[in-house]
C-alpha positions as CSV (number, residue, x, y, z in Angstrom):
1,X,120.3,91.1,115.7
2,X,119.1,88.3,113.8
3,X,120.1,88.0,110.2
4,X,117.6,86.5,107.8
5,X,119.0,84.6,104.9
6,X,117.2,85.5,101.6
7,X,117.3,84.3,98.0
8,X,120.2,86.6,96.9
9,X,118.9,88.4,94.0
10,X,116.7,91.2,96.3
11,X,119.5,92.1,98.7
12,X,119.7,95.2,96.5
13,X,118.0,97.1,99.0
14,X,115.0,97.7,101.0
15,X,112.2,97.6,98.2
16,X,113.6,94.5,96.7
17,X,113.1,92.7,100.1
18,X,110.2,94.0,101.5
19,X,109.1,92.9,98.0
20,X,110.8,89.1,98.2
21,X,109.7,89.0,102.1
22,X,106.4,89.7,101.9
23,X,104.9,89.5,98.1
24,X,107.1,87.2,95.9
25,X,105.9,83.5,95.4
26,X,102.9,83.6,97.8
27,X,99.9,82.6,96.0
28,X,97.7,84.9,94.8
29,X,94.0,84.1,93.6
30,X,92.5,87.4,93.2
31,X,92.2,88.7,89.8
32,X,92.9,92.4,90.9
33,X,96.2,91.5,92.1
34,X,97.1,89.0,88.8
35,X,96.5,91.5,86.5
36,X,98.7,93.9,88.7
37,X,101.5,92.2,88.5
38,X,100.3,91.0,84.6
39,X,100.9,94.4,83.7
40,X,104.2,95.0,85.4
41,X,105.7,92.1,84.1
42,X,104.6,93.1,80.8
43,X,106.3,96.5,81.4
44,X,109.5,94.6,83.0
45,X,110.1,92.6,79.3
46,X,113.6,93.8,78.8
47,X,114.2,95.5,82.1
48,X,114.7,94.9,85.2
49,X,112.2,93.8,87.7
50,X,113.9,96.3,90.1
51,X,113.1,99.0,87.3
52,X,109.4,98.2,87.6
53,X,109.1,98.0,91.3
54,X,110.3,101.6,92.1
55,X,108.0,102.6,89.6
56,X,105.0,100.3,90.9
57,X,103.1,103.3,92.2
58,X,103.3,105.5,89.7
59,X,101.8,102.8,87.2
60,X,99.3,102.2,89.7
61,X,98.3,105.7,89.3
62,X,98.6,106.3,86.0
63,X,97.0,103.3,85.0
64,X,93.7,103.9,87.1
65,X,94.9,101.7,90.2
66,X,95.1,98.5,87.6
67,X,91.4,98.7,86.9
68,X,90.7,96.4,83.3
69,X,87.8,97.8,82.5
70,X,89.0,101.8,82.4
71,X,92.1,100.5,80.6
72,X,90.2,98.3,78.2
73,X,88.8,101.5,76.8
74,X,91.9,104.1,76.7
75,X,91.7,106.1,74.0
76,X,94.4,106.9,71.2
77,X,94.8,110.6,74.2
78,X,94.9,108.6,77.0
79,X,97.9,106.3,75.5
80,X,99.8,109.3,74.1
81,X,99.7,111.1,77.6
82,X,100.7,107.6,79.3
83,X,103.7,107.8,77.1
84,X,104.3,111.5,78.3
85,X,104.2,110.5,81.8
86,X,108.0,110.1,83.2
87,X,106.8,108.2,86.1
88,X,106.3,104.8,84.2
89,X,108.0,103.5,81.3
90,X,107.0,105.5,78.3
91,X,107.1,102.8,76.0
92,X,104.4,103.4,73.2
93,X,104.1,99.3,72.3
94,X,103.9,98.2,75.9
95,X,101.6,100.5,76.8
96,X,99.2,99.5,73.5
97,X,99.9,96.3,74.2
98,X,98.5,97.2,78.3
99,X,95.1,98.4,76.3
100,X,95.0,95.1,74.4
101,X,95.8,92.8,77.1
102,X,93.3,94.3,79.4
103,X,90.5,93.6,76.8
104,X,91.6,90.0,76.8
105,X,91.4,90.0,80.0
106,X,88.0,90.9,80.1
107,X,87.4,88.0,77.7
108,X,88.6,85.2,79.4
109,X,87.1,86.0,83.1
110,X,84.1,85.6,80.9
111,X,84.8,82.0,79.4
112,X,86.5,80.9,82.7
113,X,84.2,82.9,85.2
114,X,87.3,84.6,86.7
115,X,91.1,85.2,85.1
116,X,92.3,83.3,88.8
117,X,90.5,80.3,87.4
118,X,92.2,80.4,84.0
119,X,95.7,80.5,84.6
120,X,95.6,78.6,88.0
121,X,94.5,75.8,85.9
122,X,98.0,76.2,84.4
123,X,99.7,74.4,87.7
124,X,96.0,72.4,88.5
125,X,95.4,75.1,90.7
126,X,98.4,74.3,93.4
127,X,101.7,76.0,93.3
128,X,104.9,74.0,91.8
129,X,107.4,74.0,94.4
130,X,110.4,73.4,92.6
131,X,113.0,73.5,96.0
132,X,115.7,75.3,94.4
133,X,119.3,75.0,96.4
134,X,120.9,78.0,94.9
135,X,119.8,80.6,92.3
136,X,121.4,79.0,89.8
137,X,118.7,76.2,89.9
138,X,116.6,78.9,89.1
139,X,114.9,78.2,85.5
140,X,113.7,81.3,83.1
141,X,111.0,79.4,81.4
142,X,109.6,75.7,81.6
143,X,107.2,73.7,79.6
144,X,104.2,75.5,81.6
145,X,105.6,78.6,80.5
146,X,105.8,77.9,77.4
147,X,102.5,75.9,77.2
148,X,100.7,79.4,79.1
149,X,102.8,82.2,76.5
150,X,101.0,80.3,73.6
151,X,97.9,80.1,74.7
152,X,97.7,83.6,76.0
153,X,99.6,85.1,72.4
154,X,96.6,83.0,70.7
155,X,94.2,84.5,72.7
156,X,96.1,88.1,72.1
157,X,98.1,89.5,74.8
158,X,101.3,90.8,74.0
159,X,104.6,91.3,75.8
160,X,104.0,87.5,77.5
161,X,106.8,85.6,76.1
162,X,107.7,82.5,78.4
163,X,110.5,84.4,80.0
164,X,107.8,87.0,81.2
165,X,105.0,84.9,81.9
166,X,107.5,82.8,83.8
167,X,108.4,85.9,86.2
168,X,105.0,86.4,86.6
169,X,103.9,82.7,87.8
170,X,107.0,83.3,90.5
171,X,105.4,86.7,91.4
172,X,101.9,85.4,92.0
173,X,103.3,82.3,93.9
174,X,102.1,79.6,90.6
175,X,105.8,78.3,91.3
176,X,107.7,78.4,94.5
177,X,111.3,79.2,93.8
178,X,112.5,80.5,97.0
179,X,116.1,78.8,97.6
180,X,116.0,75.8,100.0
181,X,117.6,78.1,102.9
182,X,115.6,81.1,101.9
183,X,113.6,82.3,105.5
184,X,110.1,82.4,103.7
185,X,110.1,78.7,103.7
186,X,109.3,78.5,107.6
């Protein structure tokens, strides 16, 4: 049997790579599937990513199958039974902050037309393929991090530090950072 050699942080087990082979750092342009993964990383701040992805399903129940516009207008019941719900991460902030950053959302696929178009225009639309040799040539944040965190804090998400927003540009494929040797590359 043929052995496939994988970035070493989702050997775990079988959900982190399924996750790694088939999801991780492929480009993704859709704005259903960005704000997906926008709201698990901004569940992940703090946690592991591992954490969140065991969880994915439930979130994507409880949180109307990721749909912005329901979860732009939760009301004050809907969050307090969210943070009831031991299938997701009952954290009261992070789950106002899920509200807010749906409805700012909403606000930029209107000045940009779609949210795809916004934050692609981040990496001119092209992933960065930063050919990593070994994790440890990994980065947690870089200047387009940063430079994306501060605009999206000014335009009022929360939870999107440049750790987080960095997780989710590898998620959605903005950056490549599979190792060198890592199978996905062929």
């Amino acid at each position: 049997m043929e052995t496939k050699l994988r970035c070493a942080w989702c050997e775990k087990d079988d959900l982190y790579r399924n996750y790694h082979d088939n999801e991780w750092g492929k480009p993704v342009y859709d704005d259903e599937t960005i704000f997906e993964f926008l709201i698990l990383e901004t569940f992940q701040a703090g946690l592991s990513w591992h954490t969140v992805l065991a969880k994915r399903e439930n979130f994507r129940k409880a949180f109307d199958n990721f749909d912005w516009n329901k979860i732009a207008n939760y009301s004050e019941d809907k969050m307090a039974e969210l943070a009831e719900d031991t299938g997701i991460i009952r954290n009261k902030l992070k789950i106002k902050a899920t509200v807010s950053n749906a409805q700012a959302y909403i606000k930029i696929q209107e000045e940009f037309g779609s949210f795809s178009k916004y934050i692609w225009g981040f990496v001119n639309g092209k992933p960065i393929d930063n050919q990593p040799k070994t994790l440890g040539d990994v980065k947690a944040t870089t200047e387009i991090s940063d430079k994306l965190s501060k605009d999206l804090k000014k335009r009022g998400f929360k939870f999107v530090g440049s750790i987080v927003v960095y997780a989710h540009m590898q998620a959605t494929g903005m950056v490549n950072d599979h190792i060198m040797e890592c199978f996905t590359r062929k």
